[in-house]
C-alpha positions as CSV (number, residue, x, y, z in Angstrom):
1,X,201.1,30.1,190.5
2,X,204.1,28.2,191.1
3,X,204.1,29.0,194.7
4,X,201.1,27.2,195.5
5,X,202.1,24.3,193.4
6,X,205.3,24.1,195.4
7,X,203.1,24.5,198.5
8,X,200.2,22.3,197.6
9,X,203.5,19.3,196.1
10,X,204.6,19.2,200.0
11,X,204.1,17.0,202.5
12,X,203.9,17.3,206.4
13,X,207.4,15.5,207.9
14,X,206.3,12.4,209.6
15,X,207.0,12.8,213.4
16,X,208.8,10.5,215.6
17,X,206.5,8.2,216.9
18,X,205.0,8.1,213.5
19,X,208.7,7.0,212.2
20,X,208.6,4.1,214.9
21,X,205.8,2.2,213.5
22,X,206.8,2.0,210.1
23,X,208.5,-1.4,209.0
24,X,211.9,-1.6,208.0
25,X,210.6,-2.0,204.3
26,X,208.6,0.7,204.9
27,X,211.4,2.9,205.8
28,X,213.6,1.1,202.9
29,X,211.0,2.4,200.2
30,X,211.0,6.1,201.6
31,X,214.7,6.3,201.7
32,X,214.8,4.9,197.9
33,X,212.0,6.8,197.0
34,X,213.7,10.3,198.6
35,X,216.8,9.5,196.7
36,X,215.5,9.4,193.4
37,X,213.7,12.8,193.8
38,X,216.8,14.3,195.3
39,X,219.2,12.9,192.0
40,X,215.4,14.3,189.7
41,X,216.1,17.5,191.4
42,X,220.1,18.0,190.5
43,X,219.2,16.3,187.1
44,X,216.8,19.6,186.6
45,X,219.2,22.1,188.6
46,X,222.1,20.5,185.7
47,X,219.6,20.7,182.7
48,X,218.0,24.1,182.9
49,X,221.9,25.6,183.9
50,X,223.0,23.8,180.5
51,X,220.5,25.2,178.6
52,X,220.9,28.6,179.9
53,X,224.3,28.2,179.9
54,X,224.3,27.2,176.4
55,X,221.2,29.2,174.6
56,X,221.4,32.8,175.4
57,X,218.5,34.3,175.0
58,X,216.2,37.0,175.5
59,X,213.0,35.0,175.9
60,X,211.8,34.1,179.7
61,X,213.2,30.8,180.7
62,X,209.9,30.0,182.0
63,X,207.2,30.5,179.3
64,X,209.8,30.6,176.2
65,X,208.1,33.0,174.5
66,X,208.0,36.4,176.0
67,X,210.9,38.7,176.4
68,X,212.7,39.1,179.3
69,X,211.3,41.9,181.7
70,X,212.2,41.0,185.3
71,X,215.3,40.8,187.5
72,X,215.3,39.7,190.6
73,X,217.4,40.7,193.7
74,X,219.6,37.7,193.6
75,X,221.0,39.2,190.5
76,X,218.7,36.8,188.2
77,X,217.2,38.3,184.8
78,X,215.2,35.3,183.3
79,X,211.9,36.4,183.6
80,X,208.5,38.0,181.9
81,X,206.4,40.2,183.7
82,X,203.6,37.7,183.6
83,X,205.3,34.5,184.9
84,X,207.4,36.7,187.5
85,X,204.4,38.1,189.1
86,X,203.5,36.0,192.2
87,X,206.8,34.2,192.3
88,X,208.6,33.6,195.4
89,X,211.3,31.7,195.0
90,X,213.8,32.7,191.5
91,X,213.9,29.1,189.4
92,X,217.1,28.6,190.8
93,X,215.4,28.6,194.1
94,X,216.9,31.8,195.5
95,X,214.4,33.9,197.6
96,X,212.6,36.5,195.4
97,X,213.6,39.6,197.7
98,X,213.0,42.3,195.0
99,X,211.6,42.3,191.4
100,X,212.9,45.1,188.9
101,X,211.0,45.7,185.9
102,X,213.7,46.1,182.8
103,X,213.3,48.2,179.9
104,X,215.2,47.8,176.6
105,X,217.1,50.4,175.3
């Protein structure tokens, strides 16, 4: 589910010649507009490794309300089976190479 959000939230890169007929306002109010969703994104990145960082739990960071299950290859164990199913990319954006089901002891 999040993959295709991520996939359906991007937009082709303009090419070239495309770039060459935009005004200089034009190309002004991209720039802005790319550097507030770059600072969103660190904003995020900062916010969900604070609250990690400070909550420990055993809850899945992404639903908050079933256990953790999942660990991924990059070393990553914030997830439930349900929301780790389908994912691609861990939430801190590391490439989902392999998914381990954890069982409590």
């Amino acid at each position: 589910m999040l993959a295709s959000l991520e996939d359906n939230a991007r937009i082709p890169a303009p090419s070239a010649s495309e770039l060459a007929k935009l005004s200089d306002a034009a190309l002004a109010t991209i720039s802005a507009e790319a550097a507030a969703l770059t600072a969103s994104v660190f904003r995020e990145d900062g916010r969900r490794a604070a609250l990690t960082a400070t909550s420990p739990t055993n809850e899945c960071v992404i639903c908050n309300e079933r256990p953790l299950q999942v660990a991924f290859g990059c070393g990553h164990f914030c997830a439930c089976e349900v929301c780790a199913t389908g994912l691609w990319k861990c939430i801190w954006r590391a490439p989902v190479t392999e998914q381990r089901r954890i069982y409590p002891s």
